[in-house]
C-alpha positions in Angstrom: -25.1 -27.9 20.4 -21.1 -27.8 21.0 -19.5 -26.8 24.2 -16.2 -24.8 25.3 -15.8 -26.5 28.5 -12.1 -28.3 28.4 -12.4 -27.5 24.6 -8.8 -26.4 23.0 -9.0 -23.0 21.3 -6.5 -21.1 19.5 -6.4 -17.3 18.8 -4.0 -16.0 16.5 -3.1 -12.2 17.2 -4.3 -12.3 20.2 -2.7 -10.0 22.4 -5.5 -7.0 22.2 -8.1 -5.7 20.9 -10.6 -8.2 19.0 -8.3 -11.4 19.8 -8.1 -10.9 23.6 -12.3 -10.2 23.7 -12.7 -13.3 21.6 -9.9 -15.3 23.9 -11.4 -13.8 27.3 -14.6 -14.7 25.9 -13.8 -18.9 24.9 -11.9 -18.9 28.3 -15.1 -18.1 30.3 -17.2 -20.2 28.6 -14.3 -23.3 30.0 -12.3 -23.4 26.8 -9.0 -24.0 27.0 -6.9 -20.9 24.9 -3.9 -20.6 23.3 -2.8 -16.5 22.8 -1.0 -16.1 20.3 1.0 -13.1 19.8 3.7 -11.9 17.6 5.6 -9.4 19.3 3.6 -8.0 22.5 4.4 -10.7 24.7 3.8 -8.6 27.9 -0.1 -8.0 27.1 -0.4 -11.9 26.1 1.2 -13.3 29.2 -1.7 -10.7 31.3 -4.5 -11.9 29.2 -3.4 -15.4 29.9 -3.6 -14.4 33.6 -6.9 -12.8 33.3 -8.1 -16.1 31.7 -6.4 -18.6 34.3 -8.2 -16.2 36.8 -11.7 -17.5 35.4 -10.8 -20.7 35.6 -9.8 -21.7 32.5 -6.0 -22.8 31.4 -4.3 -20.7 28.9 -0.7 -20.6 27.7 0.7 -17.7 24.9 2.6 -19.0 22.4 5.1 -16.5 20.3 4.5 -16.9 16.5 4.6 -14.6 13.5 1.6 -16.5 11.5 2.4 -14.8 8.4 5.8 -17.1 8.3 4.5 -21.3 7.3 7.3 -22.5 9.3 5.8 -20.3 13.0 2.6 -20.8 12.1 3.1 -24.6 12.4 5.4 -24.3 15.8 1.9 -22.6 17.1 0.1 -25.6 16.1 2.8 -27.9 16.9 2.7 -26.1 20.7 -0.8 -26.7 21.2 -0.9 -30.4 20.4 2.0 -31.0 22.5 0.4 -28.8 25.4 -3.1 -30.1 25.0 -2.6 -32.8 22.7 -5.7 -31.3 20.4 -7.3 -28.8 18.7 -11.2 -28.1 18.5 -11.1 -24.3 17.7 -9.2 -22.6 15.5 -9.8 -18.3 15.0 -7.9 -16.5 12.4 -8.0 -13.3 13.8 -4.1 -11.9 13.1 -4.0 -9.0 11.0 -2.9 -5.6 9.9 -3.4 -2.4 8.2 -1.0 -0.4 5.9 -3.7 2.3 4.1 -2.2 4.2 1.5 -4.3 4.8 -2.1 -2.8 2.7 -5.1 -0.7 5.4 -6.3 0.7 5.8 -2.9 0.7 1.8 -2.0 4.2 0.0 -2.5 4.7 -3.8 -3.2 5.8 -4.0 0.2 2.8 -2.8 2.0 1.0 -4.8 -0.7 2.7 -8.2 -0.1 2.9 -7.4 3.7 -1.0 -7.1 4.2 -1.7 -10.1 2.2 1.0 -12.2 4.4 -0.4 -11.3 7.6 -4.0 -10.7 6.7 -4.9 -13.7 4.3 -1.8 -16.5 3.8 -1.1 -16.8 7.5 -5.0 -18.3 7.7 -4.2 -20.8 5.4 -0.6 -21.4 7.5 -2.8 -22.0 10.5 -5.5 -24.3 8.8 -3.0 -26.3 6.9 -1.0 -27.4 10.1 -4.1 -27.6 11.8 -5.8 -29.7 9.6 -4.6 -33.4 10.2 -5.4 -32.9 14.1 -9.0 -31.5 13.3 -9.7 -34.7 10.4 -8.0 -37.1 13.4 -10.4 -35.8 15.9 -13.6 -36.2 13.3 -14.4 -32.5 13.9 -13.3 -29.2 14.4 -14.5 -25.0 14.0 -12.5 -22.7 12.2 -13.5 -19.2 12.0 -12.0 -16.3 10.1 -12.3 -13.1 11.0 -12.6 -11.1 8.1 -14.1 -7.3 7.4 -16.8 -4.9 6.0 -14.2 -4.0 3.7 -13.6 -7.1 2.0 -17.2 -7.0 1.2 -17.5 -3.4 0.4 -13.8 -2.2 -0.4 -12.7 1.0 0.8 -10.5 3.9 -0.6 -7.0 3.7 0.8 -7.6 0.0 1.4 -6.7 -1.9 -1.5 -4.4 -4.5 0.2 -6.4 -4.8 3.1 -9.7 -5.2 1.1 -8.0 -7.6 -1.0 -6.3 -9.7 1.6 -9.8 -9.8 3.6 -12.3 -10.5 0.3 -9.7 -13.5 -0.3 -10.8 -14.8 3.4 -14.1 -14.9 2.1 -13.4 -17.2 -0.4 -10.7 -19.3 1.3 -13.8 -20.0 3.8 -16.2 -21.1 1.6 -14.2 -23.0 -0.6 -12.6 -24.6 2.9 -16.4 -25.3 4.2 -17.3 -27.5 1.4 -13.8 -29.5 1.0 -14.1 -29.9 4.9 -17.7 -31.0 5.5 -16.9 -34.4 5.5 -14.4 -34.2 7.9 -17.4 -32.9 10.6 -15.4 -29.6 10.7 -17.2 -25.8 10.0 -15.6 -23.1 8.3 -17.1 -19.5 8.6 -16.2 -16.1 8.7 -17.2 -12.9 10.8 -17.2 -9.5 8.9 -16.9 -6.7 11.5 -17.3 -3.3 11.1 -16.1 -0.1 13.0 -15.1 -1.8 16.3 -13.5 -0.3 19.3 -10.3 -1.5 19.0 -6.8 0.3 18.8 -7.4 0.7 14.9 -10.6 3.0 15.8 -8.6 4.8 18.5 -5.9 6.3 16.1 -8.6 8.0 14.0 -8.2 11.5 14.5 -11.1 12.8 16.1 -13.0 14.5 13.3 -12.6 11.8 11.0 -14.2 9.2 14.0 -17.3 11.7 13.6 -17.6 11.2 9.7 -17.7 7.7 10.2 -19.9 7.2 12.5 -21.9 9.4 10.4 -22.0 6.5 7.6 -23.3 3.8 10.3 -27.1 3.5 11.1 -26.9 2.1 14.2 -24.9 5.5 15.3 -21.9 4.2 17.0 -19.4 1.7 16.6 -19.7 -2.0 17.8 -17.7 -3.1 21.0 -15.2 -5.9 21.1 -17.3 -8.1 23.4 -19.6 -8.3 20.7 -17.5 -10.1 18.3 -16.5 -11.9 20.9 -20.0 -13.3 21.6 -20.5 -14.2 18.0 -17.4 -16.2 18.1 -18.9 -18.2 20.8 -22.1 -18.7 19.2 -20.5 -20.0 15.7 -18.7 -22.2 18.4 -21.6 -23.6 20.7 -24.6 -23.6 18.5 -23.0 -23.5 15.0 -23.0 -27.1 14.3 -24.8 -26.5 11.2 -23.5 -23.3 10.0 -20.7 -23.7 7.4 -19.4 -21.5 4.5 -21.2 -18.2 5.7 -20.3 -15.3 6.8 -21.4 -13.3 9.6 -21.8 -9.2 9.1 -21.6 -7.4 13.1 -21.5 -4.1 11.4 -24.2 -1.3 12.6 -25.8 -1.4 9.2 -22.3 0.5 8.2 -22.8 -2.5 4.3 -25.8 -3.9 3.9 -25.7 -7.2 2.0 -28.7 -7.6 -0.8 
């Protein structure tokens, strides 16, 4: 079994919504977090708060993951603030839904940046610390949708079905390095993303998801944990949290 206490943690896009449950959630358990944030700097610096509150230490660190060069400053920020890294979450990312006819190479190549390259930004710099160490845990949050796919969600499904496979292909290259790669698949969560659904449109989906409502960021949270304290021998897998909403066979 692995432990959070004094552990180093970093979040990426973790200002709201899934990243600050999954950051509020390491910090309780005694991890030490980094929130990272691109742009809402305000939110990170009171999640931090929040977090020093329960005891644990937390800085944010300003980096747009989706650019190589940031995405090792974050990296680069930890190790000189902690001088390690045990726990690294990929959960930065964004949505631009428009069907193909509609979808430009922009909102193409944006979605892939954010959604998919910046995880392997993060794991690349990342990954001399972790092999140093003799272990590490890096978990990827991807989606239903990369699973499932999704009208209006080519990009999106694209960028988050390539985390799938940059996890399991990472999992067996980094076994013998003592560090686990996996991957969460969420569904509908309450997040900002669910909020913006126009209200009739929330009661369609929720019509397509057995459990009958959608999931709350705590609970992704939670799982984060587990994967992180009792995952020790849980690589290359990935872990659906989604109401029934895609059912695996």
């Amino acid at each position: 079994m692995g432990t959070l206490q004094e552990a180093v943690v970093v979040v990426t896009g973790a200002s709201r919504g899934l990243g600050a449950a999954i950051a509020e959630e390491l910090g309780r358990g005694g991890a030490h977090v980094v929130v990272n944030y691109s742009r809402s700097k305000e939110p990170a610096e009171e999640l931090v708060g929040r977090i020093e509150e329960g005891g644990s230490r937390a800085i944010a660190v300003q980096a747009d993951v989706s650019d190589p060069e940031q995405a090792q400053s974050l990296i680069d920020k930890t190790i000189e603030e902690f001088n390690r890294i045990d726990v690294l979450v990929n959960n930065a990312g964004i949505n631009i839904d428009r069907t193909l006819k509609k979808l430009s190479v922009e909102d193409w190549d944006k979605v892939i940046q954010v959604d998919l390259n910046s995880a392997f930004y993060t794991v690349h710099s990342a990954l001399p610390h972790m092999m140093e160490q003799g272990g590490g845990k890096i978990i990827n949050m991807s989606s239903f949708v990369g699973e499932a796919g999704n009208i209006g969600q080519s990009n999106y499904a694209a960028a988050k079905a390539g985390l799938l496979g940059f996890t399991k292909t990472a999992a067996q290259e980094l076994a013998r390095y003592g560090i686990t790669v996996n991957a969460i698949c969420p569904g509908f969560i309450e997040t900002d993303m669910v909020a913006a659904i126009p209200e009739e449109a929330k009661g369609k989906l929720l019509k397509t998801v057995p459990l009958g409502r959608f999931g709350k960021p705590e609970e992704i949270a939670r799982a984060v944990r587990y994967l992180v304290e009792d995952g020790d021998y849980i690589t290359g897998q990935s872990l659906d949290i989604n109401g029934g909403v895609y059912i695996r066979t």
